[in-house]
C-alpha positions in Angstrom: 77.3 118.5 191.5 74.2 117.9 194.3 71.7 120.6 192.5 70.8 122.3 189.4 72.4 125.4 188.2 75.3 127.8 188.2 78.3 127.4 190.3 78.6 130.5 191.6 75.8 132.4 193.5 75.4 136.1 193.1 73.8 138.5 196.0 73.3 141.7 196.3 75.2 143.3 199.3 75.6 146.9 200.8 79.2 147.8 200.7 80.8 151.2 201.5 78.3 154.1 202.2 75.5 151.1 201.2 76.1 151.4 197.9 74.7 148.1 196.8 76.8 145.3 194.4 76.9 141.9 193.1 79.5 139.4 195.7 80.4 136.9 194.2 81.0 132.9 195.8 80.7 129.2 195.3 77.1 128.3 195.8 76.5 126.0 198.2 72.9 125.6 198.5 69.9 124.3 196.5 69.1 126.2 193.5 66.2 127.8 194.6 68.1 128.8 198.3 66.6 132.3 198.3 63.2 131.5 197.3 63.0 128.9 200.8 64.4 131.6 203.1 61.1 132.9 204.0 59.6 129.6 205.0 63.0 129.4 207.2 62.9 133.3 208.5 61.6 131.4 212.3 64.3 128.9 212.6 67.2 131.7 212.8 69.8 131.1 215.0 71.6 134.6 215.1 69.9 137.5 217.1 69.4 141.1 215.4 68.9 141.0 211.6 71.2 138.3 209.9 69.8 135.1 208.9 72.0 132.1 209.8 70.8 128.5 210.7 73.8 125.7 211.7 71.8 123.2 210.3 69.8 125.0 207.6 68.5 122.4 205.0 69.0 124.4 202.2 72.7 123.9 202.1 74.0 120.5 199.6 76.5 118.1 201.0 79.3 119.6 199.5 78.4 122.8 200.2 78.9 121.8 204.0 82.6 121.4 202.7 82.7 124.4 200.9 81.6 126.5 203.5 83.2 124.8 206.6 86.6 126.2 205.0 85.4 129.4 203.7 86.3 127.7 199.9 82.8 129.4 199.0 84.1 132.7 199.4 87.1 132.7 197.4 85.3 134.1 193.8 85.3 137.5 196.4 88.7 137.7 195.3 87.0 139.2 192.3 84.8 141.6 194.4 88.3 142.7 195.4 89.9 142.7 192.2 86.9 145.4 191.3 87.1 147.4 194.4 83.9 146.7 195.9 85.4 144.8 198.5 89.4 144.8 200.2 90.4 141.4 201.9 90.1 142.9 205.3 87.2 144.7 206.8 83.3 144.2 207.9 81.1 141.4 206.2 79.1 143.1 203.7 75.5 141.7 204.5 72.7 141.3 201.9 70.3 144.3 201.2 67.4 143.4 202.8 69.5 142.5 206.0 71.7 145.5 206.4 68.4 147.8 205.7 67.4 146.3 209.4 70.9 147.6 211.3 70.4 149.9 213.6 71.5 153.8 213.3 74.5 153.5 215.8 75.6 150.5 213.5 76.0 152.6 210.4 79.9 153.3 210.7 80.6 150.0 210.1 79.6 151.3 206.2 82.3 153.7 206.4 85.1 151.4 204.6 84.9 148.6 202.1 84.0 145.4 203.5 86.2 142.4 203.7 86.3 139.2 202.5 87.5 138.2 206.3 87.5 140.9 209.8 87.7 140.8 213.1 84.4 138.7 213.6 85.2 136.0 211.4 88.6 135.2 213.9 87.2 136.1 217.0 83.8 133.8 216.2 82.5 133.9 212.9 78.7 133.2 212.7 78.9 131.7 217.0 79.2 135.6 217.8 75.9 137.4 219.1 75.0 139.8 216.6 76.1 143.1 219.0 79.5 141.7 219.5 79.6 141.2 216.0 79.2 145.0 215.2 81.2 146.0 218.5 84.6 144.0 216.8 83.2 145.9 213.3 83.2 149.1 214.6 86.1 149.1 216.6 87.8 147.7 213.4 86.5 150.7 211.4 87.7 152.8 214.7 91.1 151.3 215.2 91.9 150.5 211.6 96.0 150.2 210.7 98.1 148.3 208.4 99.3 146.2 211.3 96.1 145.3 212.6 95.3 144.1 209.0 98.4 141.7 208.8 97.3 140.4 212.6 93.7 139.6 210.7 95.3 138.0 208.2 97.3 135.9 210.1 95.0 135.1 212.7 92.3 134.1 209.4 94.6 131.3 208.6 93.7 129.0 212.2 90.5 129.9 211.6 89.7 129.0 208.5 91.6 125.2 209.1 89.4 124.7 212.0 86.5 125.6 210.3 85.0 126.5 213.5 81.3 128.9 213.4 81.2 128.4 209.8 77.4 127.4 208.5 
């Protein structure tokens, strides 16, 4: 509604064993997002590798709303539907990001990611990027259907409050 182009923004993201595919969601930024990141790269608020700024000026107005209720990440459903992603499990993060992990970070590659985890309800993006992996791995670790169900559950309050999401 706010900027030019497609609906949906497409990005290529390391999933199980890094095998690299398309994720699928809303687009909520500027046309030309990508293309700004690198003037932004400074203004990072997330330690290790991921790139996440609260305020970044990329985003539009509505994608503030889209993303503030994870409504942005529903067209993963298809990701799903395909089998490149399952609803629970780590966030697949883009190429050039997860190519900067570190080595003892790697298990977290051993499953499909998730459209939501452990991270997203204990902190989404207001988690350090260690105790981000630490609740990925000991997902990957710990994995049961049980612990799925408590995810999903617990994804709910999150998602309503809407709070770490930018």
């Amino acid at each position: 509604l706010e900027s030019p182009g497609s609906v949906f923004y497409v990005s290529k993201r390391s999933g199980k064993k890094g095998v690299i595919f398309n994720l699928y969601k809303f687009r909520s930024m500027i046309e030309d997002a990508d293309g700004r990141k690198e003037a932004l790269k400074d203004k990072s608020e997330v330690e290790g590798p991921i790139f996440k700024i609260r305020k970044d000026p990329r985003l539009t107005c509505m994608g503030k709303f889209l993303r503030r209720y994870s409504i942005d990440e529903l067209p993963q459903l298809i990701n799903v539907l395909k089998g490149d992603m399952s609803l629970m499990g780590p966030r697949p993060f883009p190429v050039e990001e997860n190519n900067k992990i570190e080595y003892k970070h790697i298990p977290r590659l051993n499953i499909r990611p998730g459209m939501t985890g452990l991270a997203q309800v204990k902190g989404r993006s207001d988690l350090k990027f260690n105790n981000w992996m630490r609740w990925d791995i000991w997902y990957v670790d710990n994995w049961s259907l049980g612990l799925d169900i408590k995810i999903l559950l617990w994804t709910i309050p999150a998602v309503l409050k809407g709070r770490g999401a930018y």
